[in-house]
C-alpha atoms as one frame of an Amber mdcrd trajectory, in Angstrom:
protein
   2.870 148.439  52.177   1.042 151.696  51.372   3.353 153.446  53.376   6.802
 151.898  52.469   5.614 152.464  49.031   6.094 156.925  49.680   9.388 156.590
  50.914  11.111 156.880  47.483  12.155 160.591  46.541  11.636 161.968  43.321
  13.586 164.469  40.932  16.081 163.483  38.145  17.112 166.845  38.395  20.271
 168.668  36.553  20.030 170.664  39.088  19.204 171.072  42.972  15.389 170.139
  43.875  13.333 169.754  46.879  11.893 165.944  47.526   8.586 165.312  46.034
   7.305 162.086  47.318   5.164 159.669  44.522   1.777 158.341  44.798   1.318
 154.338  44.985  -1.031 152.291  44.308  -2.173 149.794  41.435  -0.706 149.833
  38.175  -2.200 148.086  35.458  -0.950 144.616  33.638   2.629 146.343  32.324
   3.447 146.346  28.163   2.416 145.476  24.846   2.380 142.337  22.596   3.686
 141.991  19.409   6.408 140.227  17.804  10.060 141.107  18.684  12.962 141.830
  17.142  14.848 139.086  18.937  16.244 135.924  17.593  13.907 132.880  17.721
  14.311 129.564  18.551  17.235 128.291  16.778  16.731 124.622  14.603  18.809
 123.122  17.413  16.382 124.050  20.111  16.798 126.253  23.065  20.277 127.745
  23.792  21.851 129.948  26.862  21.642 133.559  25.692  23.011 137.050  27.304
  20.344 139.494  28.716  21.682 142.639  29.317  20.188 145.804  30.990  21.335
 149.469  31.564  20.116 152.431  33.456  18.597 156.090  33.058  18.212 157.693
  30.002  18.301 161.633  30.987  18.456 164.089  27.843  18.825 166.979  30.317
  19.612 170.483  27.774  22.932 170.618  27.156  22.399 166.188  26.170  20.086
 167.642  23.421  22.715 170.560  22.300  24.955 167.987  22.415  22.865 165.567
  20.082  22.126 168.670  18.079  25.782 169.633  17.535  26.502 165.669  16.512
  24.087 166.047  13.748  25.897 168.664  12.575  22.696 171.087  12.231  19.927
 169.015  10.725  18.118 167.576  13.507  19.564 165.483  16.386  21.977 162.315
  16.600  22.286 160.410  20.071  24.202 157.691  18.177  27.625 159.455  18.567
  27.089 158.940  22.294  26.369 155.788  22.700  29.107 154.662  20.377  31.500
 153.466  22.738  29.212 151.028  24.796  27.476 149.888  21.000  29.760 147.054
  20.975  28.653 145.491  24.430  25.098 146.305  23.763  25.091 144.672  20.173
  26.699 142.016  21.511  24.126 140.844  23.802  21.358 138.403  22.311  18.441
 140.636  24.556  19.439 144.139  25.802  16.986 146.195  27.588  17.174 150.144
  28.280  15.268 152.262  30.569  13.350 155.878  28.813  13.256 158.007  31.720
  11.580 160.576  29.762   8.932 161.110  27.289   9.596 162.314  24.273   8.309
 165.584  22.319   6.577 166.254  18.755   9.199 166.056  16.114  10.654 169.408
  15.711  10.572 170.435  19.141  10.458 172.606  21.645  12.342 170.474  23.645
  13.321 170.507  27.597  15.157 169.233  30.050  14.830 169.190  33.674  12.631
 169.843  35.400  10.028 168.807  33.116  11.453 167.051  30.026  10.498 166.489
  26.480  13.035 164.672  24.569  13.832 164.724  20.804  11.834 161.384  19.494
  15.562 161.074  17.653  16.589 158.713  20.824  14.584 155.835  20.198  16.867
 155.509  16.718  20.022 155.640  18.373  19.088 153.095  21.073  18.135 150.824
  18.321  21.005 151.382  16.066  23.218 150.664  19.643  21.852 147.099  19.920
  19.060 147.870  22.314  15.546 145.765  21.505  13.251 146.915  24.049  13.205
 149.397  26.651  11.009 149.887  29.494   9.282 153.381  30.110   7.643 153.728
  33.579   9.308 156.524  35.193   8.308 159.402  38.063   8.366 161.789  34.608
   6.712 159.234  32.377   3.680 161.942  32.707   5.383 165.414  32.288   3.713
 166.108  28.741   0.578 163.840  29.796  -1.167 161.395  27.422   0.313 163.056
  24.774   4.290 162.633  25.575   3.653 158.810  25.747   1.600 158.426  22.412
   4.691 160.317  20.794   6.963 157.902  22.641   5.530 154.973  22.156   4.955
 155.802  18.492   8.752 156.825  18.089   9.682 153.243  19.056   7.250 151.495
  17.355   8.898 153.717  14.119  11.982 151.906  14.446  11.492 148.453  16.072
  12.341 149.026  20.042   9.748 147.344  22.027   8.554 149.182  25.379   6.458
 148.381  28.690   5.989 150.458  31.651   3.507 153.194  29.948   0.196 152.266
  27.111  -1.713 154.554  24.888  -4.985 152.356  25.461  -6.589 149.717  27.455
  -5.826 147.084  25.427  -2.281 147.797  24.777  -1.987 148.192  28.902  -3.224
 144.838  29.074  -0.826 142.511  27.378   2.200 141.801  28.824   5.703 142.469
  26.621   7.267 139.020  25.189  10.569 138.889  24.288  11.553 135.940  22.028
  15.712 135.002  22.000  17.364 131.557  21.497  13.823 129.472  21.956  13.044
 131.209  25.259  10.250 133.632  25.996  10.909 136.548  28.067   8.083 138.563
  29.733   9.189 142.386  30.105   7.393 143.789  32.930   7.759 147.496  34.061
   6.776 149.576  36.817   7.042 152.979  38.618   6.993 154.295  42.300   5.319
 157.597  41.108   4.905 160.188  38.942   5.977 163.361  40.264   2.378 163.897
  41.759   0.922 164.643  38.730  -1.940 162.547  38.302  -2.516 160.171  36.042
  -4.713 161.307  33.090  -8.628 160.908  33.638 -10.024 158.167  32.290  -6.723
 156.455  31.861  -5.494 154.804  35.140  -3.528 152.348  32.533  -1.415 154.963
  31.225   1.567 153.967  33.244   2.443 151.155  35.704   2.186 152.094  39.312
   4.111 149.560  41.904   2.099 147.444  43.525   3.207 144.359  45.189   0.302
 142.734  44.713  -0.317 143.639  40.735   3.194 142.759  40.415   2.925 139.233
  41.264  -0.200 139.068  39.111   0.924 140.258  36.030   4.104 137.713  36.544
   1.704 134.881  37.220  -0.613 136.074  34.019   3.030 136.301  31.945   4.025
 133.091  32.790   0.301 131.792  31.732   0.700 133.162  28.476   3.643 131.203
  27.729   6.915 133.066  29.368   9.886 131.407  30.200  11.664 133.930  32.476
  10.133 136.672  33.649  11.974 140.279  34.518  10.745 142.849  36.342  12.033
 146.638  35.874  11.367 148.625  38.903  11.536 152.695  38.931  12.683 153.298
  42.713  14.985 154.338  45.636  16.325 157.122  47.135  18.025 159.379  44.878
  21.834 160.133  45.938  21.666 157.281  48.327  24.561 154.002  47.954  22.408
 151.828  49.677  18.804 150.678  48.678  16.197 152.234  51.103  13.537 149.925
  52.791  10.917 149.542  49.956  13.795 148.379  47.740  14.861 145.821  50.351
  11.257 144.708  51.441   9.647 144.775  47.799  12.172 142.727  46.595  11.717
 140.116  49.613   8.354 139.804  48.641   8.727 139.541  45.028  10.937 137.200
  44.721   9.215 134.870  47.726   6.327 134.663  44.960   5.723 131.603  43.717
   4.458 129.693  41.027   4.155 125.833  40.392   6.769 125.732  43.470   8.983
 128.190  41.491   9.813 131.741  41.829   7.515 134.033  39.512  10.174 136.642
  38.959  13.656 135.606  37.220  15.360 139.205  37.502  14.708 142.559  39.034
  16.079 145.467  37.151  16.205 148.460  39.488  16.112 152.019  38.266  15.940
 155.764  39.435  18.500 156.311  41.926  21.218 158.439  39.575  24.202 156.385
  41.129  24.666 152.871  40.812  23.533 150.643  43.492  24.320 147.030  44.550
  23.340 143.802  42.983  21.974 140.727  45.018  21.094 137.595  44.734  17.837
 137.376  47.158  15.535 134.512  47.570  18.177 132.727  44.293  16.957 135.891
  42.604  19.042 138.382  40.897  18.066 142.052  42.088  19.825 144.686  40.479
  18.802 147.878  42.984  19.957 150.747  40.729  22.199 150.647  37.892  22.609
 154.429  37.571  22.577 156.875  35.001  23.278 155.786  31.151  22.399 159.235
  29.688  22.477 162.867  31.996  24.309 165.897  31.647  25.766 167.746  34.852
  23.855 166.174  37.967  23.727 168.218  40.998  22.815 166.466  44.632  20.682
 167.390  47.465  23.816 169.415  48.583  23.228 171.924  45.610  27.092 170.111
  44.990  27.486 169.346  41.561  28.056 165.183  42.133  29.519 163.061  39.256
  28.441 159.713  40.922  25.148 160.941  38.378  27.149 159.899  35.631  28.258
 156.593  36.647  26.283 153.499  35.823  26.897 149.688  35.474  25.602 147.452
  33.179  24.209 144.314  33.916  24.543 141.347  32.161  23.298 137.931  32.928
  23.408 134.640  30.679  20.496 132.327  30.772  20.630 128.852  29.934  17.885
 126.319  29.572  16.141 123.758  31.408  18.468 120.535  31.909  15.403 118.796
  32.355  11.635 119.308  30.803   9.766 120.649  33.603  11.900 122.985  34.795
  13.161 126.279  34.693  15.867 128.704  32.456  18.382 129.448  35.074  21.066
 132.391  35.252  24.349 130.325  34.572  26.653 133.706  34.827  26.141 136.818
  36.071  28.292 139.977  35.539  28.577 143.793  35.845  30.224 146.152  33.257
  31.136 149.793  34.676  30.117 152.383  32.371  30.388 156.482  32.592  29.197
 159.577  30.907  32.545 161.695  30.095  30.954 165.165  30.207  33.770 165.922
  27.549  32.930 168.265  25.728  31.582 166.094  24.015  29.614 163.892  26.132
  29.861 160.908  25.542  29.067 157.098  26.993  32.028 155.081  27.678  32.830
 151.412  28.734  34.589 152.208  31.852  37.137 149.411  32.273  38.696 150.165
  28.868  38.669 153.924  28.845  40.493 153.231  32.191  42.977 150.990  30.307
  43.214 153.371  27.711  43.683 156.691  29.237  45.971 155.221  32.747  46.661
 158.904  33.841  42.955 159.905  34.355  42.186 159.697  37.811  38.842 160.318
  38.111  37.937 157.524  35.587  40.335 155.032  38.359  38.386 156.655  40.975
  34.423 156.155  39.469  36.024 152.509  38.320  36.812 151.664  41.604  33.705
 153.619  43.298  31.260 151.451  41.061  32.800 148.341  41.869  32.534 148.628
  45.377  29.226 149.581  45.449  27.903 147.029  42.979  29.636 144.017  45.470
  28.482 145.848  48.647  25.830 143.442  49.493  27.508 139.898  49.192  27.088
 139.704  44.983  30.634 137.926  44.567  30.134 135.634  47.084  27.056 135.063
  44.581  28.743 134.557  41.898  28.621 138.514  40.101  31.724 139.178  38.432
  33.033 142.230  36.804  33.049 141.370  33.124  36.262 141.740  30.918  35.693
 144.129  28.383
């Protein structure tokens, strides 16, 4: 496992890099507790509700120049990009991002690749887009050390978005991350292949989640003990640049979602993360893996090639509707499951768009038709409509 585990090549570069391979090894239990900003149970009881879940957020420079130039000189607005996805976020009763990056003091400096520092100004525009929680374990979750995750961590708490993946103590480490929409209880786990090789800081091997199959399972099984009702995983991992998932995508999930509990599986939903591109959903074991949903957020991405490569700013969303037990005893279940293409127009200005309907609205741009269509296939590549995915209407 061990070795599978160093396969996964690290980077999130905006511009050529050589591979850097990640340590593994144990994380600790993923998140923090708290209350959440979610709906909760409604007088009625438990209803179905939509979960949704997008990929990378990348401030590379010219993201923060752009965020710079939206505020119009005092400070730094990432709302203006995110705009035109807002209304399929906020429409979701749970959506989930993923914080590649850690963010700096307030004020700056402020970097992007190779080792980035982001304006703590992102954590109010993923709120104001409808995002409640995001998870934070990433290969650069360490690039400013204990320091960049206290200021990230604090920068969410500062406006409401819930986080998992990285802790600024023990204690905080140790509770898992409950989510509470439409009388359900959702554990948000996180997790990261590596960390660039920098190592973790001393005296704090909780700092941020490291995967581990076996810690994995555990903190599922201790989730589900303190009272969750579905249980998703977010997973930083893959081969960067590559369609398909690499072997510890394909065996990790195997295992995962072969864990059981009370004759059950542990894990609900795997939320896969890292690769730049998007990757393919699949249902495996009657669990929903997605393996990489790309890029939400990155300026110009460059491949192994040196080639600048715009599959780095083409995502999907995912979006899956839970609905609760038919019978008392048993489990939510995913009643729907869907995919929403999504892209980063480079412009200027750069901005986030819902694929499908800037398709729809601008029919003579090609390369929106083209990343449309690339998306698609790659999302269905591994038998997901046969599942039951669908791409959703916007």
């Amino acid at each position: 496992m061990a070795a599978a585990l160093l396969t996964t090549i690290a980077g999130c570069s905006g511009a050529p890099t050589a591979s850097h391979r990640g340590p593994s090894g144990p994380g600790g239990p993923s998140g923090r507790s708290g209350r959440s900003p979610s709906a909760a149970a409604s007088p009625a009881g438990p209803r179905a509700f939509t979960l949704l879940a997008s990929g990378d957020v990348l401030p590379h420079t010219e993201i923060i120049q752009q965020a710079a130039d939206d505020a119009g000189g005092s400070g730094y607005d990432f709302s203006k990009m995110l705009a035109g996805v807002k209304p399929v976020v906020s429409g979701a009763d749970l959506a989930i991002c993923h914080m590649e990056t850690v963010y700096g003091a307030d004020g700056g400096p402020f970097t992007g690749w190779p080792t980035f520092k982001s304006p703590p100004q992102v954590a109010r525009a993923l709120k104001d887009a409808g995002y409640a929680a995001c998870d934070t374990a990433s290969n650069h979750t360490l690039d400013d050390g204990s320091a960049g995750i206290q200021r990230t961590l604090d920068a969410m708490d500062a406006v409401g978005l819930r986080h998992t993946g990285s802790a600024r103590n023990a204690d905080e480490a140790g509770k898992p991350s409950l989510l509470h929409v439409h009388g359900a209880t959702v554990a948000h786990l996180a997790y990261t292949y590596g960390t660039n090789d920098i190592p973790l800081p001393s005296g704090q091997p909780w700092a941020v989640n490291l995967i581990d199959r076996d810690r994995i399972l555990a903190d599922a099984k201790a989730a589900r003990t303190a009272g969750a009702d579905i249980v998703v995983v977010s997973i930083h991992w893959g081969t960067e640049w590559q369609d398909d998932p690499n072997d510890q995508q394909l065996t990790l999930t195997r295992e995962l979602t072969a864990g059981q509990q009370e004759g059950a599986p542990v894990i609900d939903l795997i939320l896969g993360t890292h690769a730049h591109i998007p990757q393919a959903y699949e249902k495996v074991n009657g669990t929903w893996t997605v393996y990489g949903m790309g890029d939400q957020i990155a300026g110009h991405m460059f491949n192994y090639t040196g080639a600048e490569d715009p599959r780095g700013n083409w995502s999907s969303i995912a979006r899956f509707t839970f609905s609760p037990p038919a019978q008392p005893g048993q489990r939510w279940t995913v009643t729907k499951a869907e995919f929403i293409p999504q892209l980063m127009d480079l412009g200027p200005p750069y901005r986030v768009l819902d694929l499908a309907d800037a398709v729809r609205q601008n029919p003579n741009r090609g390369d929106y038709a083209q990343a449309l269509d690339h998306i698609r296939s790659v999302v269905l590549s591994r038998g997901a409509a046969a599942a039951g995915l669908t791409m959703a209407p916007s």
